[in-house]
Structures are given as structure tokens and as C-alpha cells.
N, C-alpha and C positions, 0 to 999 in steps of 0.2 A: 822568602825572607822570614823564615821562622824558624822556632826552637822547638823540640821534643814538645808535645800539651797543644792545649786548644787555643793559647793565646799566643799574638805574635810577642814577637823580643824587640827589645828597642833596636831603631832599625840602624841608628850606627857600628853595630856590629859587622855589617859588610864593609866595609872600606878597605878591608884588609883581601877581597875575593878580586882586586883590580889586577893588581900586580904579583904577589908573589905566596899564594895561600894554593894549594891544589886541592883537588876536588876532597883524595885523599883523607885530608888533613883537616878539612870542616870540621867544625862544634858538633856533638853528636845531635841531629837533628834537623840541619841547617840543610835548607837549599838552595843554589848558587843562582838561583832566579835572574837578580841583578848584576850579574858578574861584573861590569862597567861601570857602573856609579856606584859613589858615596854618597850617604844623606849626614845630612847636620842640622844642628841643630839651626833650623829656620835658613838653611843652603841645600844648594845640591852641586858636585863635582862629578866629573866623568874623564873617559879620555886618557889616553897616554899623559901622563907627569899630574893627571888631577888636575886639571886647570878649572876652576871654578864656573858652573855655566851660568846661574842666578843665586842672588841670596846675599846677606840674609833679608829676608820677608820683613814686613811691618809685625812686629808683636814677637819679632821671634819665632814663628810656629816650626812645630816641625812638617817635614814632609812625607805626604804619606801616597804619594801616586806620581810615576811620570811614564809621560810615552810619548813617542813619538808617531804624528799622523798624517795620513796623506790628505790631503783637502780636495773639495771636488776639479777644482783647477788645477789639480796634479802639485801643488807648492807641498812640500815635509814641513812642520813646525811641531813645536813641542807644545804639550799640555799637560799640569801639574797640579794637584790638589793637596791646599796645605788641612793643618789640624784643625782651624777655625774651620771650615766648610766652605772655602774661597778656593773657589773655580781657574787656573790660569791659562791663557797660550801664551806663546813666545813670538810676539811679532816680529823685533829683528833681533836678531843674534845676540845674548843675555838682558834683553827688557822682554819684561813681563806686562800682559794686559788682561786685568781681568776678567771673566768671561762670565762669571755668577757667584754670588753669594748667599749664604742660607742656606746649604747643604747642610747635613746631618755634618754638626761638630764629631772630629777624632775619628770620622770613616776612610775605609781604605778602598780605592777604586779600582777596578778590573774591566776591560776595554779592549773592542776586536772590530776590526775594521768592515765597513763591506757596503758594497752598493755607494762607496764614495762619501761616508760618514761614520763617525766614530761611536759607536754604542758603548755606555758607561754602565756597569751596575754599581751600589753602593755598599758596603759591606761593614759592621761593626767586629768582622772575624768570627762569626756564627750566622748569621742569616743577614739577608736585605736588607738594609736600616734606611733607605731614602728610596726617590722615585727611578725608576729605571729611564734613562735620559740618550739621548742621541743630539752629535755636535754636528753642524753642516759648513763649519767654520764663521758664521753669522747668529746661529738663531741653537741656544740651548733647549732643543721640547723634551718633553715624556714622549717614552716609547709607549705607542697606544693610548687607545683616551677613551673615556664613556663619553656614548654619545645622548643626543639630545633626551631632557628630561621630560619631555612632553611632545605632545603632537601639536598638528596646527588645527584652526576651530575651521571645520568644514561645512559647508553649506550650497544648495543648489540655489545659482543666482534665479534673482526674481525680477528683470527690469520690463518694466510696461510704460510707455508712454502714451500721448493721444496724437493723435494723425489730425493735421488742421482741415477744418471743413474744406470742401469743394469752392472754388475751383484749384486752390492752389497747395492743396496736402498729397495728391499725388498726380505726377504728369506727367508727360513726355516730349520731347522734340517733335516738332510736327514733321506729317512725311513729305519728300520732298518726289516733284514731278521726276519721271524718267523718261530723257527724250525720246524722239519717237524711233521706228524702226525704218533702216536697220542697224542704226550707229547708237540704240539706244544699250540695247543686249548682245557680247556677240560672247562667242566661247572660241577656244582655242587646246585644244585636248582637253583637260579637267578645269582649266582658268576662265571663270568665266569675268569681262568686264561689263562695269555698268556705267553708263555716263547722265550725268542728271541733267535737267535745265537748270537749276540754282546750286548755290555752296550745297551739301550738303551735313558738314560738321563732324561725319565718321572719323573714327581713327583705327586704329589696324587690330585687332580683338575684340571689337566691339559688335557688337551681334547689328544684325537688322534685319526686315522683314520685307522680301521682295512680294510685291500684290500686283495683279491686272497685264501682269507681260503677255503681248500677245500671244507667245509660245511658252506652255501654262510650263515646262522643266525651267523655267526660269526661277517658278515663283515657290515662294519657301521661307524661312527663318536661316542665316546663315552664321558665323563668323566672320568677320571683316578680315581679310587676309593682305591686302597692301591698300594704302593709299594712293592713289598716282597722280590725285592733282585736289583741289578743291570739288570738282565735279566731276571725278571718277576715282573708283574705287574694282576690288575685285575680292573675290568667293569662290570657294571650289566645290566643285558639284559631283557628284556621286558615277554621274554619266557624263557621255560625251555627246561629240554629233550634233549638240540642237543645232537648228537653224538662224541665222540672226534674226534680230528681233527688235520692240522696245515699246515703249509705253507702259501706263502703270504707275507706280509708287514705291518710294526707301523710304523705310521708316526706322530710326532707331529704337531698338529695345530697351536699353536704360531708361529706366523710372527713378525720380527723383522725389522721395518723400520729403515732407515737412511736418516737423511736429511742433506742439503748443508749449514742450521746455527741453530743454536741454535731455539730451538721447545718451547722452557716455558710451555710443557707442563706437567702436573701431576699424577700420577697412581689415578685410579678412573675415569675422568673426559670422556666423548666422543669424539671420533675423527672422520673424515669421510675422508679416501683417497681417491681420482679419479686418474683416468690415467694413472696408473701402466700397465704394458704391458700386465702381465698375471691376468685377471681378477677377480680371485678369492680372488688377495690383497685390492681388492675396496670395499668400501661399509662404513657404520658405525658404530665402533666398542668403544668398555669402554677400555680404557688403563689398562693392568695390568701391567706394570713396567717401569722404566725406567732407563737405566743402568747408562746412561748418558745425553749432552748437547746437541746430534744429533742422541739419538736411542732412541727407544720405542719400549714396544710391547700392541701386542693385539693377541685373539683367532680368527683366522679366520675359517669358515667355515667346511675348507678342510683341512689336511693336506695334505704333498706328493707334494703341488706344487713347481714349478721349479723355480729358484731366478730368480728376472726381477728388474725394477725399473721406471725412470720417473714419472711425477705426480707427486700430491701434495698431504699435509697433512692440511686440516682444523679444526680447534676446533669446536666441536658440542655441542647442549645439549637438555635439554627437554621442554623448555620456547615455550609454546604455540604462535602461533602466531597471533597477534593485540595488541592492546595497553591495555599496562599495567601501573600499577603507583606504587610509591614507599616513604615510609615517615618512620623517624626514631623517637625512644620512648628514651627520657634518662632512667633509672633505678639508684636508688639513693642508697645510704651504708646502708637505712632505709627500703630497699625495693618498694618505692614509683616508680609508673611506670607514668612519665608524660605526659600532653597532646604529639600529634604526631607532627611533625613539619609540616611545607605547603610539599602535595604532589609534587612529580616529575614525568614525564611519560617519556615513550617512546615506539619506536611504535618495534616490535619483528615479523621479518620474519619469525620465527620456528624454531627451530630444533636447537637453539642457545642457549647460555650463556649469564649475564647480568653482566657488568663491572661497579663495584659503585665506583667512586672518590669522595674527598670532602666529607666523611661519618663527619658527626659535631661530636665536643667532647666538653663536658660539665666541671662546674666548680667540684671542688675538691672532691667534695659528690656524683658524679655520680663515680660511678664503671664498668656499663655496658652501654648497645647500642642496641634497638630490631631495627631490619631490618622488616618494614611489609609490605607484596605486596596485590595487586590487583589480580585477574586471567585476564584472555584476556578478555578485555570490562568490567569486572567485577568495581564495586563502593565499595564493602566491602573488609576493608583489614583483612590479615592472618599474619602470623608469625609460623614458627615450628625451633624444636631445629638442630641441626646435626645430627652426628653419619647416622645411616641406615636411618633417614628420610630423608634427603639430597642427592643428584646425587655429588653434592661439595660444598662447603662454609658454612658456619651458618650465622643465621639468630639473633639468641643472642652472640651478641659480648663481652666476657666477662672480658671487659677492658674500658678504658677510651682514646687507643690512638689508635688503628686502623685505618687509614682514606680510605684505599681502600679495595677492595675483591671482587672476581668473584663469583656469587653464580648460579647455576643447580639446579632448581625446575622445577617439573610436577603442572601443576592445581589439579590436581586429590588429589598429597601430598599437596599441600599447603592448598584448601580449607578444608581439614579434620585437620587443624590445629587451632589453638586460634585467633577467630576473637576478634580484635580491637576497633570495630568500638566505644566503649561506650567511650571509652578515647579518644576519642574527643569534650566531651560534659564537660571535666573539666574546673576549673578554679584554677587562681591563689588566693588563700585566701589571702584578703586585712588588712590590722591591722585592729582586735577588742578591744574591752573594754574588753569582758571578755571569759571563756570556762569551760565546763561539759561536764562530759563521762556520756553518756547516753546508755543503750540499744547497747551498745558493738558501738558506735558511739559516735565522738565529737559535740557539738555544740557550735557555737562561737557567740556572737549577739556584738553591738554598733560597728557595721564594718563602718571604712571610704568607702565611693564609691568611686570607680576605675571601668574604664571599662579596660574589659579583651582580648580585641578582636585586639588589637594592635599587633605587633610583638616583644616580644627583648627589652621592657619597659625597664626591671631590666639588660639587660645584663648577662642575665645567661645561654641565648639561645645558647653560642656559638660564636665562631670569625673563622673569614677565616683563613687558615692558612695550614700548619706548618710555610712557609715561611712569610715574612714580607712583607708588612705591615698584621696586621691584623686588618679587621674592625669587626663590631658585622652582625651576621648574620641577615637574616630579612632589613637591612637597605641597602642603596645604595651609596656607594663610590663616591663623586661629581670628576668628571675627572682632573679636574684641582685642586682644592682646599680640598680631600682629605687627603694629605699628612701632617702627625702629630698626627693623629688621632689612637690608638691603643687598645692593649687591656691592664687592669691592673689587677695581680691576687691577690699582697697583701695588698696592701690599699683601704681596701675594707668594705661597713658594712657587707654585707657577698655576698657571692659568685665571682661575677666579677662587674670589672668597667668598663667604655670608659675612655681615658686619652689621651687630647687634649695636645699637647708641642709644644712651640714656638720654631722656629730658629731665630729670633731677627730681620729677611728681612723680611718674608714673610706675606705682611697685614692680610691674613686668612688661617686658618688651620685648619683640622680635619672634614671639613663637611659633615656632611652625609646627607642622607631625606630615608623618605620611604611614599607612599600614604597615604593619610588623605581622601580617596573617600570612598572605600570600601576593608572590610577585607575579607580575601581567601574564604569564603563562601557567597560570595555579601550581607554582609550586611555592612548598612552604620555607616559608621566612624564619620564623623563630617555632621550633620545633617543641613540643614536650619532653622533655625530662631532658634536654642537654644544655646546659649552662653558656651563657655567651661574655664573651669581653670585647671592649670601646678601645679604639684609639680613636686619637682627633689630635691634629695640630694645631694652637690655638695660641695667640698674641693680645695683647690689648695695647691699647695707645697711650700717651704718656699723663692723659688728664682722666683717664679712670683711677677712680680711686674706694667706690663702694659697689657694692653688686655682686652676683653669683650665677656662673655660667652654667644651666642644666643640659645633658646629654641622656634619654632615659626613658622606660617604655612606661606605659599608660593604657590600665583599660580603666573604665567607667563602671563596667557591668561584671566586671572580674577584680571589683576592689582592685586594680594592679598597679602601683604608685613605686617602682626601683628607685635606688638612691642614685645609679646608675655613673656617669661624671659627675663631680660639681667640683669646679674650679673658681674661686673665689678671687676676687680682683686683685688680693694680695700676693697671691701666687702665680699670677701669669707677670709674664717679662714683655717689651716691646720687643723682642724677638721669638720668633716661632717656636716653638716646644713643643717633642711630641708628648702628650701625657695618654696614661691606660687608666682605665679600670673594670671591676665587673659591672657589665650591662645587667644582665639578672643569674640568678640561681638557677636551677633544673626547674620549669613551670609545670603543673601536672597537668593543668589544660591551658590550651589556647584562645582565650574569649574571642570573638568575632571582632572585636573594635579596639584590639589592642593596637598601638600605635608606636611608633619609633617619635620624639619628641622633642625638640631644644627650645631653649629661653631662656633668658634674663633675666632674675628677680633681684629683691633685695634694693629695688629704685635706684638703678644704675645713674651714676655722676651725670651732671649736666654736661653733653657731648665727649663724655667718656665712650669708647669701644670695644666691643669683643671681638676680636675675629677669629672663625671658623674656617680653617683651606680645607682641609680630608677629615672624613671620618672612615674608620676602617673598623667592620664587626665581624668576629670570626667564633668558631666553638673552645672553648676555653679549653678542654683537652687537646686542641688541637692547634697548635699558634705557628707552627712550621709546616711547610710542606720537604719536608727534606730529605724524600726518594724521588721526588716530582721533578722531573725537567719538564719547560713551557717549549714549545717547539711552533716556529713561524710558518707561516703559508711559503712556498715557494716564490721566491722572489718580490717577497711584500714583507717585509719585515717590520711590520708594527701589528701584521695581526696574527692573531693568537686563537686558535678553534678551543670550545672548550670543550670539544667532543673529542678530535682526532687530532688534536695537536700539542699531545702532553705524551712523554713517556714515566712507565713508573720503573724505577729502576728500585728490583729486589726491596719491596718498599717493607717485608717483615722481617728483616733481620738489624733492625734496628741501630743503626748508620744512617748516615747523613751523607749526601755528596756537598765535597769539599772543593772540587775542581775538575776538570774537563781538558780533554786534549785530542789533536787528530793526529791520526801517524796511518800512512800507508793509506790513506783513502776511508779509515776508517774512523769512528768516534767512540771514545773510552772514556767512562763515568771513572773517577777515583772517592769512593768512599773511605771511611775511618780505617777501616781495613782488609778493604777489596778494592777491585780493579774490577769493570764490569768493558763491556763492547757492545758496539752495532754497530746498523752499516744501512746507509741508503737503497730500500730495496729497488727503487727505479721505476715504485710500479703503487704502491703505499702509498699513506699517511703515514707519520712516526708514527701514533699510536698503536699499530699493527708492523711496526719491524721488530722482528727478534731481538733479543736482549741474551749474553751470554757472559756469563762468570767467567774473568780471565785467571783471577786468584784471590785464594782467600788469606795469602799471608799477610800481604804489603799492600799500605792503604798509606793515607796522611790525615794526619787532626787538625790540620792546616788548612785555609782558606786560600795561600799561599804556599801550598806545599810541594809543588813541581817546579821545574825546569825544564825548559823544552832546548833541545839542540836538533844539529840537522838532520837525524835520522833515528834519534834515542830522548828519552826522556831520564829526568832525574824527580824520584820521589823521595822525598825525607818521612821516613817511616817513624814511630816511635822508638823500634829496634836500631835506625840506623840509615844511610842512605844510601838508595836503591837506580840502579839502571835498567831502563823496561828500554828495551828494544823489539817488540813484538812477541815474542815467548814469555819463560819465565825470569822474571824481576831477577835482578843480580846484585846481592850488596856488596 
């Protein structure tokens, strides 16, 4: 739906492409995109005789996206975006139901189905102008998300209690007589039965200690193997044959500690007592119960021993010892497992447990939490689930509000678990112009450049918390001039915000920084000698009325003070706006402590607001990427490699791709004035499939500049409009 040039035409010009206009006969320039609908001003018509489907809208707008989509329940309905940046579907048959608001005002959207949801780019007609979004018929997200802006605070637990004096800190069931022979002991192949004189209290797992049976194969430490009455039981024994027998003693092995205060600890987890008088209560054992807030038991060795006590009780576990590290994955309600956040370490003497505080919780769309460690010394991280793989805790947290947990792993369990390591190699997908499912993969091209290496841009990483204040994770709380600064969850373009607020004294509030040298894997942030620029999208509430928003870098020891943003209370709206400007100039060096920076000066209104949703910093010569297609994992469509999952298509001949299409199996970039190809090699990543020049005549300046039919495409060239049927273009 466009004209010769780089900008679209008003789009009432197609109304005439329904019924009686041939392809022929087009505006020199125009493409028959929409050959079924009319758009109007704030309507839309389609359909044999024009029967009007919606419209007109509130305010008039016009419209500038429709399509129609399959929902995951298999229902079609339609979805329309007007001029205002209002989201629609079509619930029943010409009512409209909003679906979002706060889109980039005057964007044109382009949408392809796949895996049973509809992915949206945003488009101003030249590049990405909004977030790359995916519909599930419920829940508008972003395609892709950074993930957590920090790690969780790890630590090897430290619990010690005291074991109560003798007689009653550690005991046992007393043993009980075994009648005599030969009905006391008898065996039967491998079964062997015991029958007591009294109860004897076992139950079927529970060990005990046969002593004194006249026929010494009897006597031993066993497993309880069935119950058969109050006063017999039975054990399996290695050999056969004995003799019947009987006399002697069952003693149960469960020891039952007491301590002098409450133990926290849990059935399952390792314990290690020392210093108990009688030594057979020492050692390190698995908890199997815990009756109460000062007892526990465990199987000891022996049964039969004598109550004693003193000593302690320590929490044990199976955490190898040396340094290990620890980083957390959000998991999204789409399934989407996000990059890992900055690792955490700490150094593990053995034989310990690992205590995580501060585990980060993400905005609305995250549901879960992977925990992934290192082994000792180890660089690659793991993750496995609970249940029998675990000593204690899980590793998939299957929530969004967890913040602490003790977790017991072996190296042995963990490294035979799901290595990580490649979800570190994502990125945040930036607004494109447009997207196709290819090859059970999306591709996205006319992306804005963003670099990706920052922490906590968008604010979606997370904030400190539960308690207040909360700042965003990833960033640095300024000691003095922090306070103001929070998190917001519902005025938001999506996810979360930063939300500076005045007290009406205090000249500055809300500051934060985080380095501007290098990112968690040393590479460099802000470079010498290449110039950078800001975006940010930013709002304020209706009671600010004095103050001034900084966005800007800062060193101390390199004089470096940018003017970088500054948005003054006057010029922000109670609606989001994106605004730019330059970050800094070409720097000739890089001080060590130079910093990324924001804050509120100028003693913002009393309970006045700024809000910050994205910040987005890129190299100033470089604001497009637009030979760059983004290219998805296979059958994961929200992640994005930043290594092997980008194609550059002819990225020096100085074109832009404008649009994309598949014919025959294959996929074909359409630049300003080429036509390029590839093709799933079956065996690849995109970024190693061939790329191949179809032609350098006919291209489009159009964002909108094809039409696709059933086995031909139509491009509107500047010279005129073109049919590509797989060869050469035909005007």
C-alpha cells in the first residue's frame, strides 16, 4: 500500500483495488497488498459490495494494520491498529475489543503467524519504531526480554545447634527380647523371620540390629523388610540354609536427637553430629523425620546404644568443595527461558548446603526461576529439577515470588543435568520494521540498533526487594541521593518501570549509575573515539510540575560530566514519549569509573513522578541495522543468538531491507533495489547459510512494497510494478 518514495500514501487510495482497478492500471508505484479492503478515515470495509466491518473508531483515527489470525484454539478473528497506537481484536462480528494502548502513535504493523501466535513488528515506514510484541489471544508480551539484572546473594549455610545433655539429647528405642529357639529365628530361602517376646515398634524400612541369635548368620544390622504383626517382623539375608534359631535381641537403629533450640532443620537434608558421649551417635547422617522444633531423627549405624548426649548438631550437604557460581534464568508464561543474569560465586568447604537470598523476581509474564550452578572450579553452568534428583531444594522455581532456598547438590547430579551455557549468547530483540516464519523460525529485518550488553536497560530485570526501597537490579543505589527512586508495575509500556518522585526539599532524587567501562564478560561499553546516542521513553504524572530528568555519563577522575538527556518537567506528557539525544561525543579515553547515570534534580514537586520504561544506547553513526535480519532458534521463537542467529544480507551496498517473503521453499530479502535469496541449509545456523543476489534491477523503497499471491509475488518498484515469479522480475 504504497506510492513510488520512501513514504507510504494515504491509505484511502486503495478502495478502488476491490472491485474494478487491475493490477495493470495501478498508480505508478502502488502495490495491490490489500486488494480486499478499503480503509477510511477511522473505518475499515472489505468484502463483495463494501459492507463496512468496524468503524468509525473513537477520535476518528485512521487505520493503519488489519489482519486476520488464527488463535491458539483454532477460532480466526481479526486484529487492527489504529493511528493513536490502540491495539484491537474483533470479538464478535464488527465489535471491537481493545487489546493495548500506548503503542508508538502513526505506526504501521506487519504480522505472521506461527507456533499458534501472532508476532507484530512496529514500523514508522523506515525502521522499528515500537517493541517487537507477540498476541496469544489473551496476553500482549514482547518478543524476548533481558533477563535478570542481577544474581542472587549466595552463601554456604552455617547451622549449629547444641545437643541436650545426657540422658535425653540422644537415644534410642530400647532392644527388645527375641523369643527363644526354634520359633525365635527361622529363614525360608533369603526371608528370614524374627518373632519377639514384646511389641517391638518396627516398621518396614527401618533398620535394626540383630544380637546374640544362637546361630550367629542371624545376627547383623538389617533393613526392616515387612511387618507381620506387632511381634514379628522380617529381613533378608545374603545367604540361605541357616538353621532355625532364636534368642538374643532387636534393637532399633533410629536415634532420636534433642537439641537446647529450635534445629530448622528438615526430613531429607544431611546432618553431622559430633561429641555425643557415646560414639556411635556421631557421624553424618540424612534426616528421616522430624517430630518437632528440638528433635530429629536419623538411622544410625547401630542399634542397642545406650542414651548419652552433649555435642552438636551441624547441617551438612553434598556441595563439593571450591568455588562454585550461581546465576538465575526468568521463564516466561510463553515459555521463553531468558539470557542468565551476572553470575554470583562463592567459595564451599564441603560437605555443605548453599543458602540463596535475594533470588530476583521478574515482571508479570515470568512464572518461573531456573537456579544454574557451576561445579567446583567448573565455567559451565547446569540446572536439574527436584524430586530424587535433589539431596533438597529445586532448582526450577515454579513461581514468580520465591526469594530465598537452601538447595543440596552433588557435581556428579548437577553436571548430568541441562547445560546453559548457550542462553548466554541471547539478546534482547530491538524494534523491527518487519517479521516471517521461516523454517519453523522467525525473522525480523529493519531492526533499530541497540546494544545489548548493558544491564536492566528496559527495567524488566528486576528490583531489590520485597522491602523498600526498591531499585532496579543491575544498577547502583547513589548512598546519599538514591532515595525516590522505585520500581512501577502499572504504568508501564510493558513490563516494568523506574519511578523517580519528589518530596518538594530534596534538590535530587532517585539516582542511580551502573558502569559505562565494561560489561560482565569484559567487553567494552562505551568505546574511544565513537560517539553514542540515548533513547528513553519517559512520562510523568499529572502533579509534577518542577524538576529535571538526567540520563548521562560521569567519571570523577576523568572530569566527565555529558549533558547527555535532560528532560525537564515541562516537557514530558502523562503519556510515554520516546525522546533522543547525544549520550556523549567521541571520548579519547575511557576513565575506569566512568558510569552510565540518571536522576532527578531541580527538587522535583511534592509527589510528582518521572517515569523511565527503556533506555536504548547505540553508536551514533550507526542508528539502523538495515542489512541485518534477527534470525530465531528453531522452534523457540523469542530467542535470538547473537552469535549465529543474524544474517547480513549485502550489508555494503548501501540499502536497506524493506521487506521479506517465501516462495518455493525458499526466503528472499527485498532491498531498495535488489532482491536477494536463501534457503534453509538443514544442517546450519542462518548465520552460515548462503546468501545469493537475485537482481539488481527491482527492489522497493517501501516498507509495504510487495504483494504476495499464490505462486508470484508483486513488487512496486520506483520504475513501476514488478512480478517475481522465481526468475527474473517482469514489469
Amino acid at each position: 500500500m504504497t506510492t513510488a518514495g520512501s513514504f507510504d500514501a494515504p491509505i484511502e487510495i486503495f478502495s478502488g483495488l476491490v472491485t474494478d482497478m487491475a493490477p495493470a492500471d495501478l498508480p505508478h508505484g502502488v502495490s495491490p497488498d490489500c486488494q480486499d479492503v478499503v480503509f477510511s478515515s477511522g473505518g475499515v470495509a472489505t468484502r463483495p459490495g463494501m459492507q463496512t466491518l468496524f468503524g468509525p473508531l473513537a477520535g476518528n483515527p485512521t487505520i493503519n494494520y488489519l489482519k486476520t489470525y488464527e488463535t491458539p484454539s483454532a477460532a480466526i478473528r481479526t486484529m487492527t491498529l489504529d493511528s493513536n497506537g490502540v491495539l484491537y481484536k474483533e470479538t464478535t462480528p464488527g465489535a471491537l475489543s481493545s487489546i493495548a494502548n500506548g503503542l508508538a502513535p502513526n505506526s504501521f504493523a506487519n504480522s505472521t503467524t506461527l507456533f499458534g501466535r501472532e508476532y507484530l513488528a512496529f514500523t514508522d515506514g523506515k525502521s522499528g519504531i515500537d517493541l517487537p510484541r507477540q498476541y496469544d489471544d489473551a496476553n500482549l508480551d514482547r518478543v524476548s526480554q533481558g533477563g535478570p539484572g542481577a544474581g542472587p546473594t549466595a552463601v554456604e549455610e552455617n547451622v549449629v545447634v547444641a545437643i541436650s545433655a545426657s540422658p535425653n539429647g540422644a537415644t534410642q528405642p530400647a532392644a527388645v527380647s527375641i523369643s527363644a529357639s526354634p520359633t525365635g529365628a527361622t529363614q525360608s530361602g533369603f526371608l528370614v523371620t524374627i518373632t519377639t517376646s514384646a511389641a517391638h515398634a518396627l516398621s518396614a524400612g527401618q533398620s535394626v540390629t540383630i544380637a546374640g541369635v544362637g546361630v550367629s548368620g542371624y545376627n547383623g544390622t538389617f533393613p526392616v523388610a515387612t511387618v507381620l504383626s506387632s511381634m514379628q517382623f522380617t529381613y533378608i539375608l545374603g545367604v540361605s540354609g541357616l538353621a532355625a534359631s532364636g534368642s538374643g535381641t532387636a534393637a532399633s537403629c533410629t536415634a532420636t536427637i534433642q537439641t537446647t533450640s529450635a534445629h530448622g532443620f528438615v526430613a531429607g537434608q544431611l546432618v553431622t553430629t559430633s561429641g555425643i558421649g557415646v560414639a556411635g551417635y556421631n557421624g553424618t547422617f540424612s534426616i528421616t523425620g522430624v517430630p518437632d522444633a528440638t528433635h530429629f531423627t536419623f538411622t544410625a549405624a547401630n542399634g542397642g546404644l545406650a542414651a548419652s548426649g552433649g555435642g552438636s548438631a551441624a547441617a551438612a550437604g553434598n556441595i563439593s568443595a571450591g568455588v562454585h557460581q550461581v546465576c538465575v534464568i526468568f521463564q516466561t508464561r510463553q515459555g521463553y527461558l531468558t539470557q542468565p543474569s551476572p553470575a554470583i560465586s562463592w567459595t564451599a568447604s564441603g560437605s555443605k548446603r548453599v543458602v540463596l537470598t535475594n533470588i530476583p523476581t521478574g515482571p508479570s509474564n515470568v512464572t518461573a526461576r531456573i537456579l544454574c550452578f557451576t561445579g567446583s572450579g567448573g565455567a559451565s553452568f547446569f540446572y536439574v529439577g527436584g524430586g530424587a534428583s535433589l539431596f533438597s531444594g529445586n532448582m526450577i522455581l515454579g513461581d514468580n515470588t520465591t526469594t530465598a532456598l537452601t538447595i543440596d547438590f552433588s557435581d556428579a547430579i548437577l553436571l548430568a543435568g541441562t547445560n546453559a551455557d548457550n542462553l548466554f549468547r541471547l539478546i534482547e530483540l530491538a524494534p523491527s520494521t518487519g517479521v516471517l516464519g521461516y523454517a519453523q523460525r522467525l525473522f525480523w529485518w529493519g531492526e533499530r540498533n541497540k546494544m545489548n550488553n548493558w544491564l536492566n536497560l528496559g527495567f524488566d530485570g528486576g528490583f531489590t526487594g520485597p522491602s523498600f526501597p526498591h531499585y532496579p537490579l543491575g544498577w547502583s543505589p547513589d548512598p546519599v541521593w538514591a532515595p525516590g527512586g522505585t520500581d512501577e508495575e502499572s504504568f508501564v509500556v510493558w513490563g516494568a518501570a523506574y519511578s523517580i518522585v519528589g518530596n518538594g526539599t530534596t534538590p535530587i532524587r532517585g539516582m542511580l549509575s551502573q558502569t559505562a567501562v565494561n560489561d560482565r564478560f569484559g567487553v567494552p561499553l562505551i568505546q574511544a573515539g565513537t560517539g553514542y546516542t540515548i533513547r528513553a521513553r519517559c512520562a510523568c504524572n499529572s502533579t509534577l510540575a518542577q524538576g529535571t530528568l538526567h540520563i548521562h555519563l560521569l567519571s570523577a577522575t576523568g572530569g566527565i560530566s555529558t549533558t547527555g538527556l535532560q528532560l525537564a518537567a515541562a516537557q514530558l506528557t502523562t503519556n510515554y514519549v520516546e525522546y533522543a539525544a547525544q549520550l556523549t561525543a567521541p571520548l579519547a579515553t575511557i576513565p575506569s569509573d566512568l558510569v552510565l547515570q540518571i536522576y532527578a534534580d531541580g527538587t522535583p514537586t511534592l509527589n510528582g513522578k518521572f517515569y523511565i520504561d527503556s533506555i536504548e544506547i547505540f553508536p551514533t553513526a550507526q542508528p539502523l541495522n538495515s542489512s541485518l535480519v534477527r534470525a530465531s532458534r528453531v522452534e523457540d521463537p523469542e530467542s535470538y543468538d547473537g552469535i549465529n542467529g543474524l544474517l547480513s544480507v549485502s550489508e555494503n551496498d548501501g540499502q536497506a531491507i524493506r521487506a521479506a517473503f517465501k516462495l518455493r521453499e525458499r526466503l528472499y530479502f527485498v532491498k531498495e533495489h535488489s532482491i536477494h535469496v536463501t534457503q534453509d541449509d538443514g544442517t546450519n545456523e542462518p548465520a552460515l547459510w548462503s546468501i545469493a543476489e537475485v537482481t539488481r534491477r527491482v527492489g522497493t523503497p517501501s516498507v509495504r512494497g510487495i504483494g504476495i499471491g499464490e505462486d508470484w509475488v508483486v513488487i512496486a518498484h520506483r520504475t513501476g510494478l514488478y512480478i517475481f515469479n522465481g526468475g527474473e522480475p517482469v514489469k
